[in-house]
C-alpha positions, 0 to 999 in steps of 0.5 A: 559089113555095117562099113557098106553102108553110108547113109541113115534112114531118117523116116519110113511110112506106108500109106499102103501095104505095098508102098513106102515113101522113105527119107535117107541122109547121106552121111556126106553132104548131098551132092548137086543133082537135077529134078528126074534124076536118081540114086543107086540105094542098096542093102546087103543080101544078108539083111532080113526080107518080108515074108512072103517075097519068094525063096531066095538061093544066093550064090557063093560069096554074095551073103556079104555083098550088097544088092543094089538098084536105081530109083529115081528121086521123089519129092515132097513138093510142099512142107507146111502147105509150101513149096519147099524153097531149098535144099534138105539134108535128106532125099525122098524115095517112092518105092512099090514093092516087087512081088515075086513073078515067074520071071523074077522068083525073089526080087532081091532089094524091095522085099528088104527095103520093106523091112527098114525103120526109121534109124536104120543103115543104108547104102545110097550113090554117092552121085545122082544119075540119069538124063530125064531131067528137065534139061530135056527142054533145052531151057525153053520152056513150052506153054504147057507141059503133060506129067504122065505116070504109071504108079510110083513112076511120078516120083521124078515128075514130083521134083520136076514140078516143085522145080517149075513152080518154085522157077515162076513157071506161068504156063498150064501143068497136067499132071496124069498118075494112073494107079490101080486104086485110088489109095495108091495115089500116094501124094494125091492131097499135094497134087490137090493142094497145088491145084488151090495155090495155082491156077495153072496147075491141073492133076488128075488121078486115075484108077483101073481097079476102082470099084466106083469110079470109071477104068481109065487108063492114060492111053483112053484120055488121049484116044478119046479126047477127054483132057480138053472137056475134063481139065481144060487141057489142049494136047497140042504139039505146037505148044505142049511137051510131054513127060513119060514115066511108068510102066512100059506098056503105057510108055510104049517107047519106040526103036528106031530102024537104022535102015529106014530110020522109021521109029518101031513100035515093040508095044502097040498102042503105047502113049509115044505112038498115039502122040507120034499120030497127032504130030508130036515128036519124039525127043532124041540126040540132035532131033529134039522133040517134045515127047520125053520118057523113061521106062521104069522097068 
């Protein structure tokens, strides 16, 4: 069943329990993709799974098949305190484990994605996947652009701005993470290092669960108008676009009414409609806008 697979593990680390960042080379050469996009990654049901990580009952005939997921591409961003200039043999996962919940027991592919080691067997797509890419832009580029993210939601914000930076992108970049802790902002001393090489660049992490620092969720920086006193950053609609990645309920993703053709609100109080309230524009098919967003879940 090892002929599933088709590429290796080159590296694994956990910069905590319930994270891993993983590098995998293609046995093919890797095909052309865009920053935002992603992979299918996949493991067979009959690989081993952390304890831990749920019963799990499989159905007939699935101990030979392989259980698969998108994740979107990470990246490094910086190799020997520079920006990485071309093209690598291997792709950069960030991956946060799914602990089992009422509504899904036995998560099937993390608990075995936790389990690899450097050297080991992997199934990856053999093409890159997805639209929230920077092609979003329509290749004009706004003066600033906000990066949100909600934990490992950042990955394809990470591809996006190497790209930017590497491209000679001149106008002001904020990137927001919001992760429980701060130990879980995992490549937060890149963001640190971007901010001495350029004078553009802003980050910003914040915790929710951090005994010694202030709860703050992205919506808080918006509702109460801190960017502007904290980073300098002037959430304008007429020259700012916005990228959203992570947890839905920061995201908060609307649905249009096709009778009205007014945008619904599933969650309230979600980052798109607090921008909708202070003239942003949601981005959509022939009505470009400049708030863009993906849902991780």
């Amino acid at each position: 069943m090892s002929d599933l697979y088709n590429a290796t593990v080159l590296s694994v680390r956990y910069p905590q329990k319930n994270l891993m960042i993983f590098r995998v080379k293609p046995d093919k050469k890797i095909p052309p993709f865009k920053p935002g996009q992603y992979f299918t990654l996949g493991l067979g049901y009959w690989e081993p799974r952390i304890l831990g990580s749920g019963t799990e009952v499989l159905k007939e005939g699935q101990e030979t098949r392989l259980c698969k997921r998108p994740y979107s591409l990470s990246d490094p961003i910086l190799m020997d305190s520079k920006l990485i200039k071309s093209d690598t043999e291997w792709l950069e996962f960030y991956v946060a484990l799914v602990e089992p919940s009422e509504d899904n027991p036995a998560p099937a592919l993390t608990p075995r994605l936790f389990c690899l080691k450097g050297g080991e067997r992997i199934f990856i797509s053999e093409k890159a996947m997805g639209h929230y890419t920077l092609d979003l832009l329509d290749g004009v580029f706004p003066k600033q652009l906000l990066f949100a993210s909600t934990g490992t939601g950042e990955a394809p914000h990470n591809a996006m701005i190497r790209w930017l930076l590497l491209n000679g992108y001149k106008g002001k970049i904020l990137n927001v993470t919001c992760s429980r802790r701060q130990g879980d902002h995992c490549y937060l001393e890149v963001h640190q290092e971007l901010e001495k090489m350029f004078l553009g660049y802003r980050a910003l992490a914040l915790s929710t669960r951090e005994a010694k620092q202030k709860k703050l969720y992205i919506q808080d920086l918006i509702a109460e108008n801190l960017l502007k006193d904290m980073v300098d950053f002037e959430l304008d609609p007429e020259s700012t676009h916005v990228f959203l990645c992570g947890n839905p309920a920061m995201v908060g993703a609307p649905k249009k009414n096709r009778e009205s053709g007014q945008w619904e609100w599933a969650i309230s109080g979600g980052v798109v409609e607090m921008l909708v309230k202070k003239g942003f524009v949601v981005d959509e098919p022939k009505k470009h806008g400049n708030i863009h967003f993906e849902n991780y879940w």
